[in-house]
C-alpha positions, 0 to 999 in steps of 0.5 A, spaced: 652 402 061 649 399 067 653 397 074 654 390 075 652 388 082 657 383 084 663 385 080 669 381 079 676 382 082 682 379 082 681 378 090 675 374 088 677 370 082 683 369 082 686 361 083 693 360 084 694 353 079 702 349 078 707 352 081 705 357 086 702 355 093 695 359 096 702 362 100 703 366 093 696 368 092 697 374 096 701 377 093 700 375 086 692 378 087 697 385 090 701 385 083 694 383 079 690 388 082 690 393 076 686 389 073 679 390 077 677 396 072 677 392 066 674 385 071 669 391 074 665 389 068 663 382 068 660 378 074 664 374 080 660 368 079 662 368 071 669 370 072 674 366 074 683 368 073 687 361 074 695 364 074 700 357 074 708 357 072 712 352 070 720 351 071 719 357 077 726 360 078 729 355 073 731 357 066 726 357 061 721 358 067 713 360 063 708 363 068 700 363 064 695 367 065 688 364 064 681 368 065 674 365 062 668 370 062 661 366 061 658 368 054 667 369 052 672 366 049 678 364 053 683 367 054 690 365 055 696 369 056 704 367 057 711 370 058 718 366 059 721 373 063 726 369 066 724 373 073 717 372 075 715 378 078 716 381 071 714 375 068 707 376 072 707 384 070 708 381 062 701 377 062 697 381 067 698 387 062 697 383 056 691 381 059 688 388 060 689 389 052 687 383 050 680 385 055 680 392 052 681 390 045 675 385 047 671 389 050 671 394 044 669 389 040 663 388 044 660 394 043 655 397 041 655 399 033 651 405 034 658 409 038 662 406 033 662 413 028 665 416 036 670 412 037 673 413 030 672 420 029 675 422 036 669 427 037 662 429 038 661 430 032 658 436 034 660 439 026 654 434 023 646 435 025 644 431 029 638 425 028 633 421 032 638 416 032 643 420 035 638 422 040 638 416 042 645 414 042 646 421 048 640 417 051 644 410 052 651 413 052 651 419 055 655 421 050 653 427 045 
């Protein structure tokens, strides 16, 4: 795969919407920083994090997490955790599984017997089409 010249991070993406101020953004983007493996991927100027809350510190308070990749879905996720640090940690980890779980479905076909397998598949002879695979991938 190759790198990405201007990779996102949530430093560079990330907008504080309802319910913070740019006073928060700071410290959200610190606790959200776990992020920029999985954002590294795609470009900064097609990424973008909007980060809100609604009812903040109130009973029934509800932080959204929204991220909108060029060419993607988007992708939106919540929690209702009544203490907004841990409200803040529920959507950041649930959008780095939602970005797994796309980013898997996005590749290439050809490595799909690796990840099913577990293993090289060193036990099976090797074919031009799996030349090739070692050659994009890396992976034998």
């Amino acid at each position: 795969m190759s790198a990405v010249a201007n990779p996102a991070t949530v430093a560079e993406c990330l907008r504080v919407g309802a319910g913070f101020s740019q006073g928060d953004r700071n410290w959200i983007a610190e606790q959200f920083v776990t992020l920029d493996a999985r954002l590294a991927s795609f470009h900064a100027d097609a990424t973008e994090l909007e980060v809100s809350v609604k009812d903040r510190e109130a009973r029934g308070q509800k932080v959204t997490l929204e991220c909108w990749i060029a060419g993607r879905q988007k992708i939106v996720t919540t929690s209702s955790e009544e203490d907004l640090h841990a409200a803040l940690n529920d959507v950041r980890d649930d959008l780095r599984r939602r970005l797994n779980d796309a980013k898997t479905k996005q590749e290439p076909r050809h490595n799909k017997h690796l990840r099913e397998e577990g293993h090289t598949g060193t036990d099976t002879p090797s074919t031009d089409d799996d030349t090739e695979a070692t050659a994009h991938t890396g992976v034998a």
